[in-house]
N, C-alpha and C positions, 0 to 999 in steps of 0.2 A: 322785109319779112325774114325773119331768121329761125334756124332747123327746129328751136322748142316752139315757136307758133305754129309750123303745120307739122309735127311729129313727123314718126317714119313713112307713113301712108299721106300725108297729106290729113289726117286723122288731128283735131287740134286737141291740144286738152284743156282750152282754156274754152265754155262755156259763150263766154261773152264774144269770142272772136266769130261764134258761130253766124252773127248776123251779118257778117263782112265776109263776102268771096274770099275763100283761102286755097291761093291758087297751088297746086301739086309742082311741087320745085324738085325736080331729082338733081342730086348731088351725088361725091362721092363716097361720104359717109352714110346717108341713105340707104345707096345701093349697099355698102357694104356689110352694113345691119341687115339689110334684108336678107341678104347670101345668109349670112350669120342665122338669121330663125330660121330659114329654111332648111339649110343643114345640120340645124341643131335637132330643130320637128323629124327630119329624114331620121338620123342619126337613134334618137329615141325612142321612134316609130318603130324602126328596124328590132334593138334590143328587147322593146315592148314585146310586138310578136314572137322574136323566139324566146322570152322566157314566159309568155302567154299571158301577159296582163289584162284584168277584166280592162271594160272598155272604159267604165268610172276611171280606172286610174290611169289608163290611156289617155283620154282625156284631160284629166286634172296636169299631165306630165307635159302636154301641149302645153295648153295657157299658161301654165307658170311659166315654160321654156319660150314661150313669145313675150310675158311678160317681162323678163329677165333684159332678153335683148332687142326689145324696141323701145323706144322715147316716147314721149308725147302722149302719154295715157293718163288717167286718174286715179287715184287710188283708190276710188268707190268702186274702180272697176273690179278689185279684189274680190268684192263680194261675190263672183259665178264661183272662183276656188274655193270659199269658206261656204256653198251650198253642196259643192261637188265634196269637201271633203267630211261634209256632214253623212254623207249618203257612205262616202270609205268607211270613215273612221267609229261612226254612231257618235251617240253624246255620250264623251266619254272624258277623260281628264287630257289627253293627246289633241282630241280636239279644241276643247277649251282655251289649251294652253298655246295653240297655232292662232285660234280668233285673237286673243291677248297682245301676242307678238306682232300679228298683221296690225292690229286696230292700234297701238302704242305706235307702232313706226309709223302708217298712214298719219295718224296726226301729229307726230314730233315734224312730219316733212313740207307739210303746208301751215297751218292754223298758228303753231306753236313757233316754230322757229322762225318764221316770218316776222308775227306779232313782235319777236321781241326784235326784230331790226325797226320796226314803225314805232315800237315806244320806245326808241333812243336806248335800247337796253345793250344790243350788241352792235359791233360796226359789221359793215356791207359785208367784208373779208369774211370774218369768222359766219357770220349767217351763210355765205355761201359753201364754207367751208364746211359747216354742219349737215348742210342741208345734201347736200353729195354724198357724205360719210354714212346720213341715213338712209339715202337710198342703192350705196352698196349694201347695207346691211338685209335691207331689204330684199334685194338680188340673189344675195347670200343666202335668205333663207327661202327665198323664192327658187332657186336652183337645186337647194336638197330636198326638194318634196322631189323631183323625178329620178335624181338619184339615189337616195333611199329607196322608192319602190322598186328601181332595177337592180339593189343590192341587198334585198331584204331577204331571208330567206322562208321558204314556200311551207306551211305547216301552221 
């Protein structure tokens, strides 16, 4: 069993492993992801209250900031941030334009760049290579949703 079958919790993201005891392996990358969200949660939590952010965007600045630095999740999990920031933002073109970017990367990072290592289209390297790239980018844009809210200004 290796750290992408049972994520950072013990949390798989693979569906199918669900029917197989996936037993909670602490490590020390683990451990040190988790310090990492906690302190990150702390850290934002803190900033949030003193510049008074509603709770929506408290919230929304949590789960991206867990999503950013834990492994082992799915990207359907997306879908609580793109309700939450339906509720921020309204249907507006900013919204739109976050669904776009989340739903584009979520399937460039499993469906798509997968497929084309199975139809012989890229080799092992570069699919893995890809497949990483898109999910910094994702991080990336996963991480400026709570820092924009705490550098936005109030008006």
């Amino acid at each position: 069993m290796c750290i992408r079958d049972s994520g950072i919790l013990g949390i798989t993201p693979e569906p199918a492993l669900l029917q197989n005891y996936v037993p909670l392996q602490l490590s020390y990358i683990k451990i040190l992801s988790f310090i990492i969200i906690l302190l990150s949660i702390f850290i934002f939590a803190y900033f949030a209250r003193k510049k008074k952010l509603t709770f929506e965007k408290s919230l929304i600045g949590i789960l991206s900031l867990f999503f950013v630095f834990s492994f082992g999740f799915s990207p359907q999990y997306l879908i609580y941030i793109l309700i939450l920031l339906f509720i921020i933002l309204k249907p507006s073109y900013k919204y739109v334009i976050f669904i776009i970017l989340l739903q584009i990367l979520s399937l460039l990072e499993y469906p798509i760049i997968v497929s084309l290592y199975f139809l012989n289209i890229l080799p092992l390297n570069l699919v893995v290579f890809l497949f990483y790239l898109i999910v910094l980018l994702r991080d990336a844009f996963l991480i400026y949703i709570p820092v924009n809210f705490l550098v936005e200004r109030d008006g």
